[in-house]
N, CA and C atoms as a LAMMPS dump frame, in Angstrom:
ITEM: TIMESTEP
0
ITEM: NUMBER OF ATOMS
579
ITEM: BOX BOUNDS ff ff ff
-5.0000000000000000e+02 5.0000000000000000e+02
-5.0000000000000000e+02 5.0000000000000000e+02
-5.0000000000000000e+02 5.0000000000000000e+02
ITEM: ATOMS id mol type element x y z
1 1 1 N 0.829 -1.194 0
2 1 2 C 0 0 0
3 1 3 C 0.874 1.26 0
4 2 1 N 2.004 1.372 1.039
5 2 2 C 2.473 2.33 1.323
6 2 3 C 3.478 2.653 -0.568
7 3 1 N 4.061 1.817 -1.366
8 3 2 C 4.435 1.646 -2.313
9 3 3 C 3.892 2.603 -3.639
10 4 1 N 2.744 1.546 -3.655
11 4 2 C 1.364 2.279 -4.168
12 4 3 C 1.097 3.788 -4.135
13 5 1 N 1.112 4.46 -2.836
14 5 2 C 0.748 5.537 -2.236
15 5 3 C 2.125 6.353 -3.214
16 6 1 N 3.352 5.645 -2.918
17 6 2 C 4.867 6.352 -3.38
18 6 3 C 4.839 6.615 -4.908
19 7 1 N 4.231 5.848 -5.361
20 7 2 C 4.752 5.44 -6.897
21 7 3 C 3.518 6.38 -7.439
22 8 1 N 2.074 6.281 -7.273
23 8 2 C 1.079 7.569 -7.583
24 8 3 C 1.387 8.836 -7.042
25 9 1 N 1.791 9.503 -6.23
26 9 2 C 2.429 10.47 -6.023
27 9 3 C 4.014 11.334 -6.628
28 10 1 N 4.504 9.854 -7.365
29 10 2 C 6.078 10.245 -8.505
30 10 3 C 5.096 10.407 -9.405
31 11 1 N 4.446 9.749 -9.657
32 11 2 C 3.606 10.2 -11.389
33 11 3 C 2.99 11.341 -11.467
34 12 1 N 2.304 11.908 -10.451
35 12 2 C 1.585 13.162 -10.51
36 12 3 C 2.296 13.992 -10.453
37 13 1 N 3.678 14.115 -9.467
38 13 2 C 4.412 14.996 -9.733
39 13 3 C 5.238 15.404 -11.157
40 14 1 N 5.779 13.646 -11.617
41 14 2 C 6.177 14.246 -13.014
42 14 3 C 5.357 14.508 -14.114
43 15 1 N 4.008 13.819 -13.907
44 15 2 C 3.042 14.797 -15.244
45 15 3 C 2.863 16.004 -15.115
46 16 1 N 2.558 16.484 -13.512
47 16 2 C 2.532 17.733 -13.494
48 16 3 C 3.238 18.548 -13.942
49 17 1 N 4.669 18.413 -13.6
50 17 2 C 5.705 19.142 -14.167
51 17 3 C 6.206 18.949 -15.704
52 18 1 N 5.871 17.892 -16.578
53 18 2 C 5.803 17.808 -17.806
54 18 3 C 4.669 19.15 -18.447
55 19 1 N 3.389 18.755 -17.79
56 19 2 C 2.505 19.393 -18.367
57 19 3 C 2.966 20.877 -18.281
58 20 1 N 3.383 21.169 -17.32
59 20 2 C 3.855 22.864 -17.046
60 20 3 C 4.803 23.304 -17.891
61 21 1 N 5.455 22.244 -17.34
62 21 2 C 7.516 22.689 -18.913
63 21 3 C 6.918 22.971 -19.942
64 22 1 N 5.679 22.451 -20.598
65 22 2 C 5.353 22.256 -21.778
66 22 3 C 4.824 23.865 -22.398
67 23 1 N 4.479 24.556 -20.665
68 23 2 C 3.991 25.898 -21.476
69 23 3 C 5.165 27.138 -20.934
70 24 1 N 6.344 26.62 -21.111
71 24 2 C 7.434 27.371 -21.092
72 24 3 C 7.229 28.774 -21.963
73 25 1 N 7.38 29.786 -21.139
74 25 2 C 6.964 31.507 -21.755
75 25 3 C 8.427 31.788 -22.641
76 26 1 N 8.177 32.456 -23.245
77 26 2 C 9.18 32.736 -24.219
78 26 3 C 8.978 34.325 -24.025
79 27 1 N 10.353 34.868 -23.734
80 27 2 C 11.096 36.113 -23.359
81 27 3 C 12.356 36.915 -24.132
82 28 1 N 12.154 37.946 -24.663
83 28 2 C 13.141 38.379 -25.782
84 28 3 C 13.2 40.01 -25.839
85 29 1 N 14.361 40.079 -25.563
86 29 2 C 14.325 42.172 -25.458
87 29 3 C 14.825 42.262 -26.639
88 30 1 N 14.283 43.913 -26.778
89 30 2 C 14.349 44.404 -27.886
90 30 3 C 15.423 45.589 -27.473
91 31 1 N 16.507 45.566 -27.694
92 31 2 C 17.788 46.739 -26.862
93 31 3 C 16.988 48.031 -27.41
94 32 1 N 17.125 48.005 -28.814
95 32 2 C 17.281 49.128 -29.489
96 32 3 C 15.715 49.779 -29.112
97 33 1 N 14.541 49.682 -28.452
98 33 2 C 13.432 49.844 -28.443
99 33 3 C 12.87 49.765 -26.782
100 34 1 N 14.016 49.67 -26.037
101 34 2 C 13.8 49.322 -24.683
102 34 3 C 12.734 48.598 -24.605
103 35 1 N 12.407 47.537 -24.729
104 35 2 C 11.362 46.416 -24.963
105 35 3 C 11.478 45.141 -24.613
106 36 1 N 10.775 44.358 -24.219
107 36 2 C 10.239 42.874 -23.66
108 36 3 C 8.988 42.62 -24.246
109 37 1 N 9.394 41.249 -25.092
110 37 2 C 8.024 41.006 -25.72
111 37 3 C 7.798 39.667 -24.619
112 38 1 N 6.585 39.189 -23.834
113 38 2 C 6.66 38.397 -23.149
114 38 3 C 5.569 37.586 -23.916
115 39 1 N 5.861 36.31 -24.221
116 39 2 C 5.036 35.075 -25.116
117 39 3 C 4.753 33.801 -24.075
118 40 1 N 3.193 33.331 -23.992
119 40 2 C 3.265 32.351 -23.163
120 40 3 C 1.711 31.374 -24.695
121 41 1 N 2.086 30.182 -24.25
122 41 2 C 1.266 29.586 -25.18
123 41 3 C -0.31 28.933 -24.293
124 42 1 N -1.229 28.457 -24.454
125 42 2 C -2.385 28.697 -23.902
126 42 3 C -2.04 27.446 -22.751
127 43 1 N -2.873 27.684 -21.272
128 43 2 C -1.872 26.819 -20.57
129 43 3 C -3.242 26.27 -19.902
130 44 1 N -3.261 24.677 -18.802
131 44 2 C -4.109 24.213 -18.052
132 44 3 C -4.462 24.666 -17.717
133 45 1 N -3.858 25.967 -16.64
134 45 2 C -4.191 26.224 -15.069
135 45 3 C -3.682 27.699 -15.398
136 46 1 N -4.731 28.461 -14.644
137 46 2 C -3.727 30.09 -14.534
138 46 3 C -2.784 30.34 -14.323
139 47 1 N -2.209 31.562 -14.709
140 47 2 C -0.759 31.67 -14.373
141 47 3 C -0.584 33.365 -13.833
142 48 1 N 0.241 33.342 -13.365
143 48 2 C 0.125 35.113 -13.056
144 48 3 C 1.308 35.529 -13.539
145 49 1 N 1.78 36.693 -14.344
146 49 2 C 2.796 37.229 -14.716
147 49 3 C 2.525 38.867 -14.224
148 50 1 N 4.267 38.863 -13.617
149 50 2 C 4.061 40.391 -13.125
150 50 3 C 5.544 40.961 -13.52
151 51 1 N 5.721 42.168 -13.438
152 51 2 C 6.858 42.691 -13.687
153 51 3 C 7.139 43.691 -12.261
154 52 1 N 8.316 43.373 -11.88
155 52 2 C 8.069 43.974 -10.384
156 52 3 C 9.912 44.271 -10.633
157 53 1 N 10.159 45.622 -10.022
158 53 2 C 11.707 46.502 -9.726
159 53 3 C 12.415 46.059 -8.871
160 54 1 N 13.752 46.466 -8.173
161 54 2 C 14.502 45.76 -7.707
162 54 3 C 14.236 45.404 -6.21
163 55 1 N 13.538 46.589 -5.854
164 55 2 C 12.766 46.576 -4.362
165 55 3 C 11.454 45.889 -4.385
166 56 1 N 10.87 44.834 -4.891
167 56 2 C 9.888 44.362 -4.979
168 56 3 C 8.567 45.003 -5.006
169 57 1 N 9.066 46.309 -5.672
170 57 2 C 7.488 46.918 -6.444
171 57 3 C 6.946 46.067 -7.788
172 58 1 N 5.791 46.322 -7.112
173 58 2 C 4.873 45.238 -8.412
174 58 3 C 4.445 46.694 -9.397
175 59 1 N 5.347 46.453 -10.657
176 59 2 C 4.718 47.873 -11.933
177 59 3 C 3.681 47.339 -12.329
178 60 1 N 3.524 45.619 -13.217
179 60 2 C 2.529 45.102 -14.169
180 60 3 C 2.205 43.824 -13.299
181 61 1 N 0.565 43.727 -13.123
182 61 2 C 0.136 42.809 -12.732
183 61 3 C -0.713 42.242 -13.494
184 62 1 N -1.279 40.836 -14.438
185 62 2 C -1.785 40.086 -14.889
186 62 3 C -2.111 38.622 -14.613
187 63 1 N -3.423 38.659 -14.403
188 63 2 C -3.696 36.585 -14.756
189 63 3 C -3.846 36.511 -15.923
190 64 1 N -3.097 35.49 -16.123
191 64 2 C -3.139 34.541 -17.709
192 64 3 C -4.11 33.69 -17.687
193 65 1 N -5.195 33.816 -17.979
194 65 2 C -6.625 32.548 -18.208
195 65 3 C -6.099 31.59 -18.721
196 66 1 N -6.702 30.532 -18.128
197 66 2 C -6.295 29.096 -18.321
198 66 3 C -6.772 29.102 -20.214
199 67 1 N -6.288 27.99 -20.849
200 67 2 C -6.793 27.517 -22.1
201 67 3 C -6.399 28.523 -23.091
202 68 1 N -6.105 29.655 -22.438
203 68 2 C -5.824 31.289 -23.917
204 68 3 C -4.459 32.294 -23.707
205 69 1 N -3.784 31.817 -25.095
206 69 2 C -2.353 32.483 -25.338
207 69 3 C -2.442 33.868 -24.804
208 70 1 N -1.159 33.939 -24.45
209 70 2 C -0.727 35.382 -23.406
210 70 3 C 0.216 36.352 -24.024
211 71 1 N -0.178 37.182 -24.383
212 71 2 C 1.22 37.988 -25.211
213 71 3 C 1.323 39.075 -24.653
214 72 1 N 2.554 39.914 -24.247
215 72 2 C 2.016 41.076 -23.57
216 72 3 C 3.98 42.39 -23.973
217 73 1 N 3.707 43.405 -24.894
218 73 2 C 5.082 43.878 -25.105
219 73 3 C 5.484 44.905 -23.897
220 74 1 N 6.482 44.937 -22.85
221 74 2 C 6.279 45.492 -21.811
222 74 3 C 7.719 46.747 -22.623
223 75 1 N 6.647 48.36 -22.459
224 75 2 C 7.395 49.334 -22.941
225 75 3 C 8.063 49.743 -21.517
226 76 1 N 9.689 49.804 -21.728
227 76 2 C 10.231 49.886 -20.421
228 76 3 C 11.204 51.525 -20.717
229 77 1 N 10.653 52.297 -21.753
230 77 2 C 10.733 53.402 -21.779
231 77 3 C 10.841 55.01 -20.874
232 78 1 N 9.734 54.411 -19.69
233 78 2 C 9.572 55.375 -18.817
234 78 3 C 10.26 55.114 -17.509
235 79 1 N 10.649 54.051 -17.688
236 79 2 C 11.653 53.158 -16.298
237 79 3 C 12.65 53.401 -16.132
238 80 1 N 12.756 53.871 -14.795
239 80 2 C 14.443 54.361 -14.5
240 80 3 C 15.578 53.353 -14.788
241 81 1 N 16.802 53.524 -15.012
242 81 2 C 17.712 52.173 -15.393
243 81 3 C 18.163 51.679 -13.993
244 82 1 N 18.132 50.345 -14.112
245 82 2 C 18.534 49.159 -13.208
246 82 3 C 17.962 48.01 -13.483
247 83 1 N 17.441 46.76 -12.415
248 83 2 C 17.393 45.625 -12.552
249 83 3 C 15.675 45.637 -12.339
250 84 1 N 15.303 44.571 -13.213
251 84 2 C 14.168 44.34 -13.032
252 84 3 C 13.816 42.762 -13.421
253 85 1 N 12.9 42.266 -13.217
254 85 2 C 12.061 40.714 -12.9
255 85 3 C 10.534 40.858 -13.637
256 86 1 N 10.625 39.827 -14.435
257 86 2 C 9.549 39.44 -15.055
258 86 3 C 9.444 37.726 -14.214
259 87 1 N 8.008 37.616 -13.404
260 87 2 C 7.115 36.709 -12.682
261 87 3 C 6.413 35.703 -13.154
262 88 1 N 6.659 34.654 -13.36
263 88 2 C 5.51 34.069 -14.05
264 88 3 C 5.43 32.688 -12.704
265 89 1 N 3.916 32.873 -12.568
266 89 2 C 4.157 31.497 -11.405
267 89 3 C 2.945 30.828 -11.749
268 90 1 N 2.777 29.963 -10.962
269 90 2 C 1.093 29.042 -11.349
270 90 3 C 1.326 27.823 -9.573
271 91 1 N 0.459 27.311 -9.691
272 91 2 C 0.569 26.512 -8.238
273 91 3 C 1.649 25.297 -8.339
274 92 1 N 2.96 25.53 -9.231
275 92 2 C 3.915 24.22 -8.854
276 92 3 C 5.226 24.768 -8.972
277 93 1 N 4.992 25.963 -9.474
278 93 2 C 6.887 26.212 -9.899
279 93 3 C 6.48 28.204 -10.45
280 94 1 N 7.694 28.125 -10.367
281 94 2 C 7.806 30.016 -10.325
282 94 3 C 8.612 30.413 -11.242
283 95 1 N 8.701 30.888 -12.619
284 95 2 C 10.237 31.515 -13.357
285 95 3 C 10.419 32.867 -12.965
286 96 1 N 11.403 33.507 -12.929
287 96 2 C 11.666 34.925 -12.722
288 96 3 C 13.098 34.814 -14.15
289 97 1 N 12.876 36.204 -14.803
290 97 2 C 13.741 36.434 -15.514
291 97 3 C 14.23 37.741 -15.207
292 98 1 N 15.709 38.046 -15.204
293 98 2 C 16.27 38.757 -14.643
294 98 3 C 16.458 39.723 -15.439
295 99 1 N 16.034 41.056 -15.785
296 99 2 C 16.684 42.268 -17.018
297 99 3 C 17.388 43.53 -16.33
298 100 1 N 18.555 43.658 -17.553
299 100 2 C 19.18 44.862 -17.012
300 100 3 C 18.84 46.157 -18.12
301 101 1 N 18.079 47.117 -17.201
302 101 2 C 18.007 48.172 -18.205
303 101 3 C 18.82 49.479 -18.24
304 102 1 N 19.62 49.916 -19.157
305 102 2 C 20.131 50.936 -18.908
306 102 3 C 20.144 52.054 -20.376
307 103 1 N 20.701 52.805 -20.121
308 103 2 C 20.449 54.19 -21.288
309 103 3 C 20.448 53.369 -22.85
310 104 1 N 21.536 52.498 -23.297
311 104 2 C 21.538 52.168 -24.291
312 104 3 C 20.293 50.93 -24.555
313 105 1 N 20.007 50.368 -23.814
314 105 2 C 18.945 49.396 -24.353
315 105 3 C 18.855 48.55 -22.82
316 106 1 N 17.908 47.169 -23.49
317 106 2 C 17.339 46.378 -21.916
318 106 3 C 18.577 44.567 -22.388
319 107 1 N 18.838 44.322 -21.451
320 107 2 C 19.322 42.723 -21.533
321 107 3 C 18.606 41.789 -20.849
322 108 1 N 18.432 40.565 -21.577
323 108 2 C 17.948 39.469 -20.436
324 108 3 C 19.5 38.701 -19.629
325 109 1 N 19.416 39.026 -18.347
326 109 2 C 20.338 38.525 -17.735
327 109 3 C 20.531 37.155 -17.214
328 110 1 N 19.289 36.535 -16.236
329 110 2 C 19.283 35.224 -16.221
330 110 3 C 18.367 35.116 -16.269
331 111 1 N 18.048 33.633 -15.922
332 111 2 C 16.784 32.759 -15.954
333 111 3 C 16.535 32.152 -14.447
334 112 1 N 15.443 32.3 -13.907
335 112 2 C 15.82 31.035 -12.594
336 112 3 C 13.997 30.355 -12.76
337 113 1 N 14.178 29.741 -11.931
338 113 2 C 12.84 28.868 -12.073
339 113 3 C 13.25 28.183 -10.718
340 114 1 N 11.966 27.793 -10.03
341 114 2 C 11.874 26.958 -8.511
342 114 3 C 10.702 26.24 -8.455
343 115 1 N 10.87 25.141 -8.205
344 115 2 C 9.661 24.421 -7.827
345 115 3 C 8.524 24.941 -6.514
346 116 1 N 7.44 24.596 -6.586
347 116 2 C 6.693 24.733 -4.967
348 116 3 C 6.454 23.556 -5.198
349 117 1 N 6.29 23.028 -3.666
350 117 2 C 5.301 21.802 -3.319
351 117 3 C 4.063 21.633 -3.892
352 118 1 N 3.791 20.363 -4.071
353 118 2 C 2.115 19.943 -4.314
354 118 3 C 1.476 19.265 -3.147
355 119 1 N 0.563 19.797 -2.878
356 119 2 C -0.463 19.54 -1.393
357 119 3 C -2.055 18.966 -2.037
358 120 1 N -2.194 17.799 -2.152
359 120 2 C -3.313 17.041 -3.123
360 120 3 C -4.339 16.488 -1.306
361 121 1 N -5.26 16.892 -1.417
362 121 2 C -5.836 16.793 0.45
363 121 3 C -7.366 15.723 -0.779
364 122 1 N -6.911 14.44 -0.138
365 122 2 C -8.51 13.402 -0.424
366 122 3 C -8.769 12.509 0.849
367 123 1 N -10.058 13.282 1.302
368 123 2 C -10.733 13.087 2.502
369 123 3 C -9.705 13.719 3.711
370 124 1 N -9.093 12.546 4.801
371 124 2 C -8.441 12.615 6.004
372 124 3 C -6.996 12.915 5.604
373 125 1 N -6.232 12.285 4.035
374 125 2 C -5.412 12.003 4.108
375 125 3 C -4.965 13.642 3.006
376 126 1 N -3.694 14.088 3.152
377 126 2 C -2.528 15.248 2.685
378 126 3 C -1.492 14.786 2.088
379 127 1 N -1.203 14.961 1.027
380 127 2 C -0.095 14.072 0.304
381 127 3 C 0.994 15.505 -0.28
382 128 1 N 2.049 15.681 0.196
383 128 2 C 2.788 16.382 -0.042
384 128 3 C 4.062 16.036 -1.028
385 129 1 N 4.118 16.715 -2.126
386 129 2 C 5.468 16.097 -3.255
387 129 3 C 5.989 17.723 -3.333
388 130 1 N 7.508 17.412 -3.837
389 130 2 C 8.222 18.474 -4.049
390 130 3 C 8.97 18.509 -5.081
391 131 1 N 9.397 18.906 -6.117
392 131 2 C 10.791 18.369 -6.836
393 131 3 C 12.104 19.103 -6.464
394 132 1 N 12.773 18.811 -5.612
395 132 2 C 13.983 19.083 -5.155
396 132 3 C 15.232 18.615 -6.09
397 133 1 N 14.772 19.271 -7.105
398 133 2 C 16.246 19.027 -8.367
399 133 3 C 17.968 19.598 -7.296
400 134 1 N 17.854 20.296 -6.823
401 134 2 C 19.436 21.051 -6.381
402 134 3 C 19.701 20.481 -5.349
403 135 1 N 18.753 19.382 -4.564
404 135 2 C 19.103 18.32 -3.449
405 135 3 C 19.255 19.181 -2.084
406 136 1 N 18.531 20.462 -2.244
407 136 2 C 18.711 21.327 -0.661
408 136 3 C 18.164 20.627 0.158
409 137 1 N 18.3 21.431 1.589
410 137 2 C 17.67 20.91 2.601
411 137 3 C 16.056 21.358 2.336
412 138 1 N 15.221 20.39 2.955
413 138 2 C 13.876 20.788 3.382
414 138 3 C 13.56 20.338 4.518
415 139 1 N 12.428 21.489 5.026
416 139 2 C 12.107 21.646 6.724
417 139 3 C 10.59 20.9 6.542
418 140 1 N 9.998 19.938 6.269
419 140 2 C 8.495 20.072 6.904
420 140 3 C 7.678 20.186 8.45
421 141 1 N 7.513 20.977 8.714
422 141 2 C 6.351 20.652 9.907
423 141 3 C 4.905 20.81 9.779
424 142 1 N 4.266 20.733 10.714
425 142 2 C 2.698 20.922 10.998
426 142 3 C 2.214 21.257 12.306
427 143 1 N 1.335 22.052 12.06
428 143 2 C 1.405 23.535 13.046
429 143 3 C -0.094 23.493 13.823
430 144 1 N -0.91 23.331 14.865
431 144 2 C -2.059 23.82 15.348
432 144 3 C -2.624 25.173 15.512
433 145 1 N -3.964 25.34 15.276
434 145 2 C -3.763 26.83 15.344
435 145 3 C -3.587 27.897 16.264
436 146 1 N -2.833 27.448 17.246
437 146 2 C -2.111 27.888 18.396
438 146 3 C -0.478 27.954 18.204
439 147 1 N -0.166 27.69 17.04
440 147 2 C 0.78 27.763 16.458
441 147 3 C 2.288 26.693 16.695
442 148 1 N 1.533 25.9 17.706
443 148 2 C 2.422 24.485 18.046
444 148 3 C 2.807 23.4 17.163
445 149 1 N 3.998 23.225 17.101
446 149 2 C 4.656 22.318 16.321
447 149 3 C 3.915 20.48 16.561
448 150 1 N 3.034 20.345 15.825
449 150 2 C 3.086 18.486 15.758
450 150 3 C 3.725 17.396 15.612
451 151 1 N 4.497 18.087 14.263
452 151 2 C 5.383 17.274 13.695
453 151 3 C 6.86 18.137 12.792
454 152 1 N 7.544 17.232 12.669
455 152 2 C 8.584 18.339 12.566
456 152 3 C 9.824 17.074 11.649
457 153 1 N 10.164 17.609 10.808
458 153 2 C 11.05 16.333 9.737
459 153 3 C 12.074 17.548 8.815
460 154 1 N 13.386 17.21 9.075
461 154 2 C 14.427 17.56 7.897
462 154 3 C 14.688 16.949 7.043
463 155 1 N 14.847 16.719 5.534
464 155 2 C 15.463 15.822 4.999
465 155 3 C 16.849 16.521 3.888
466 156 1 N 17.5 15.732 3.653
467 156 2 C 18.492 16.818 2.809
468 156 3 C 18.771 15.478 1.38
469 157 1 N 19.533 15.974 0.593
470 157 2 C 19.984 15.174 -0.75
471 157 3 C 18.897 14.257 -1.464
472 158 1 N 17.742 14.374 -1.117
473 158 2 C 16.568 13.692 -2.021
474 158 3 C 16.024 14.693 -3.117
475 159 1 N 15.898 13.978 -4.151
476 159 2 C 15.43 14.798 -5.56
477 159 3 C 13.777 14.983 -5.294
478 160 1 N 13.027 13.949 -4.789
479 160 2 C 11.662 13.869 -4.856
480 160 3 C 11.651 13.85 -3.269
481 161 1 N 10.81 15.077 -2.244
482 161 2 C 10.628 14.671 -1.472
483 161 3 C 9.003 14.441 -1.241
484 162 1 N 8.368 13.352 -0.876
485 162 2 C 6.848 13.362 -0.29
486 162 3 C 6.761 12.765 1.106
487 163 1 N 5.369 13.088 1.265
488 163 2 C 5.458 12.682 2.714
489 163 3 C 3.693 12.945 2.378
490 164 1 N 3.438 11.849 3.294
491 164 2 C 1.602 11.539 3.356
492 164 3 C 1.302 11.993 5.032
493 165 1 N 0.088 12.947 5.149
494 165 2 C -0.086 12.99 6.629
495 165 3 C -2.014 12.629 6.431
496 166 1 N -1.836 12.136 7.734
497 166 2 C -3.51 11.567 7.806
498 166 3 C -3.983 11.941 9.373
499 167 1 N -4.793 12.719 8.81
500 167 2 C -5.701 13.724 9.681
501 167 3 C -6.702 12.953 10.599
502 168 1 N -6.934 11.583 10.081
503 168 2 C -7.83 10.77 10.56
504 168 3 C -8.548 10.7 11.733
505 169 1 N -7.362 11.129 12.695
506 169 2 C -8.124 10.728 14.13
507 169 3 C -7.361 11.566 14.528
508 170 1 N -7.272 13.446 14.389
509 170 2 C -6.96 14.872 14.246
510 170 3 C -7.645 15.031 15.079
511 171 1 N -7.895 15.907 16.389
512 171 2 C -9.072 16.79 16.824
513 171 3 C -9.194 18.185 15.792
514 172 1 N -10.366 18.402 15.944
515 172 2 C -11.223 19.426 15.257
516 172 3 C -10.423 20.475 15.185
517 173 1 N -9.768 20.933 14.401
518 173 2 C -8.969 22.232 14.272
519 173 3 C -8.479 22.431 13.391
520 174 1 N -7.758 24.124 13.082
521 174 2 C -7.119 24.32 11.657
522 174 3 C -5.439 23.75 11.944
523 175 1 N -5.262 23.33 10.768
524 175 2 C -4.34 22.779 10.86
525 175 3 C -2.919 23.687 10.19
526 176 1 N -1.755 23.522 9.739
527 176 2 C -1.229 24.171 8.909
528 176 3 C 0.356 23.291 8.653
529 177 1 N 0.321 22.98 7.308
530 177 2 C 1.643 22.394 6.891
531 177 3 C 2.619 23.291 6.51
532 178 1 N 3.811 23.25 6.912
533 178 2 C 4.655 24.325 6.492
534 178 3 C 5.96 23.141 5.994
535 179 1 N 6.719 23.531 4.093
536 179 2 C 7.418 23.205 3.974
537 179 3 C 8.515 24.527 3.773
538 180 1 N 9.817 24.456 4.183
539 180 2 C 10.907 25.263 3.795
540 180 3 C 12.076 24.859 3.143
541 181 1 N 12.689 25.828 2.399
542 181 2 C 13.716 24.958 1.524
543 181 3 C 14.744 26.191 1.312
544 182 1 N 15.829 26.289 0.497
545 182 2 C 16.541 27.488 0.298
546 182 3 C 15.717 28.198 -0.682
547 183 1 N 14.212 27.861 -1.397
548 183 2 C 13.831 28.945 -2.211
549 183 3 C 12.682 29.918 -1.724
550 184 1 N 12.25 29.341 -0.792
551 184 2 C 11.57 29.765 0.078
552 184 3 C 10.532 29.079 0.989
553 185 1 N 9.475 29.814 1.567
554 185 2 C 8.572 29.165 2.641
555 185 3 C 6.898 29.253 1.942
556 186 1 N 6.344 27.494 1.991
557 186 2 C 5.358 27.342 1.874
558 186 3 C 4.241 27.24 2.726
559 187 1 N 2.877 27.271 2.62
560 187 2 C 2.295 26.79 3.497
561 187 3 C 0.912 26.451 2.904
562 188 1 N 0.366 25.337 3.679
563 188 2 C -1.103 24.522 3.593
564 188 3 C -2.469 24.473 4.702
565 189 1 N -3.028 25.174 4.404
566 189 2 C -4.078 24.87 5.864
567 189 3 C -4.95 23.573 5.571
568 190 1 N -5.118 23.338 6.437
569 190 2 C -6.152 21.993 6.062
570 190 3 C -7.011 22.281 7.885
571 191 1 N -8.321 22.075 7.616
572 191 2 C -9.122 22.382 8.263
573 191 3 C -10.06 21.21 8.443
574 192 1 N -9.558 20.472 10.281
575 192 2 C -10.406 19.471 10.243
576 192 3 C -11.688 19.963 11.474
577 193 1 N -13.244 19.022 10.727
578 193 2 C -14.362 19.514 11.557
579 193 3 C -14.894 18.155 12.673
């Protein structure tokens, strides 16, 4: 059973993440025109794309509707020169692209992309997957809403981490899963009655 439980939880994670790679946004400056044409192709699940400055001001905020292509040319004309981030996230993974703008034109500098956890809740039971490609550490615990630790697990050098929690015989309360990693901090409420 417990096998079972392991092996449906690798599959969902890697279709999931197939299905997502698959709507990889396509990003391309234009120097001479101070310009970003941002291209995404029509996707499952919403997506949010934002363009936010070096201090985490949000300039452009958009949802991308599920099922319908996203095109959007971001005029970076009126923008003071420095660093800026184009956002694109959806509920499994996050890209940020890194641009440098200055008097002569805009560059794409890097690329990064991070996974989030998947939190799949059927009935009592919470099934948590991660894809930990860079093998960091991760923190899971689970929290009462008094803010007390239940449970509490490190793991380090695993590519796939999951972990199943079962609420089953829970007293009545909000609950809260917290995973942490070097890309940042997640969290899950699950609310038992």
């Amino acid at each position: 059973m417990k096998n079972t439980l392991k092996l449906t939880a690798v599959i969902a994670l890697m279709l999931a993440t197939t299905v997502s790679m698959a709507m990889e946004p396509k990003v391309s400056a234009n120097g001479a025109n101070k310009s970003i044409l941002f291209e995404m192709e029509a996707s499952a699940e919403p997506m949010w794309v934002r363009l936010v400055d070096a201090q985490d001001h949000i300039i452009y905020k958009e949802k991308a509707n599920q099922y319908v292509s996203f095109v959007k040319r971001f005029d970076l004309n009126k923008l003071d020169n420095g660093i800026y981030y184009i956002e694109v996230e959806n509920d499994i993974k996050e890209i940020s692209y890194t641009f440098s703008l200055e008097e002569v034109g805009v560059e794409i500098v890097k690329r990064k992309e991070k996974s989030k956890p998947i939190f799949t809740q059927k009935g009592d039971m919470v099934f948590l997957n991660l894809l930990n490609l860079d093998l960091e550490s991760v923190e899971i615990s689970v929290l009462d809403s008094e803010g007390r630790s239940l449970f509490s697990e490190s793991s380090e050098g695993e590519q796939i981490v999951q972990k199943a929690f079962n609420f089953k015989n829970a007293f009545s309360d909000s609950y809260t899963l917290v995973v942490e990693n070097a890309e940042g901090t997640y969290y899950e409420a699950v609310v038992i009655k």
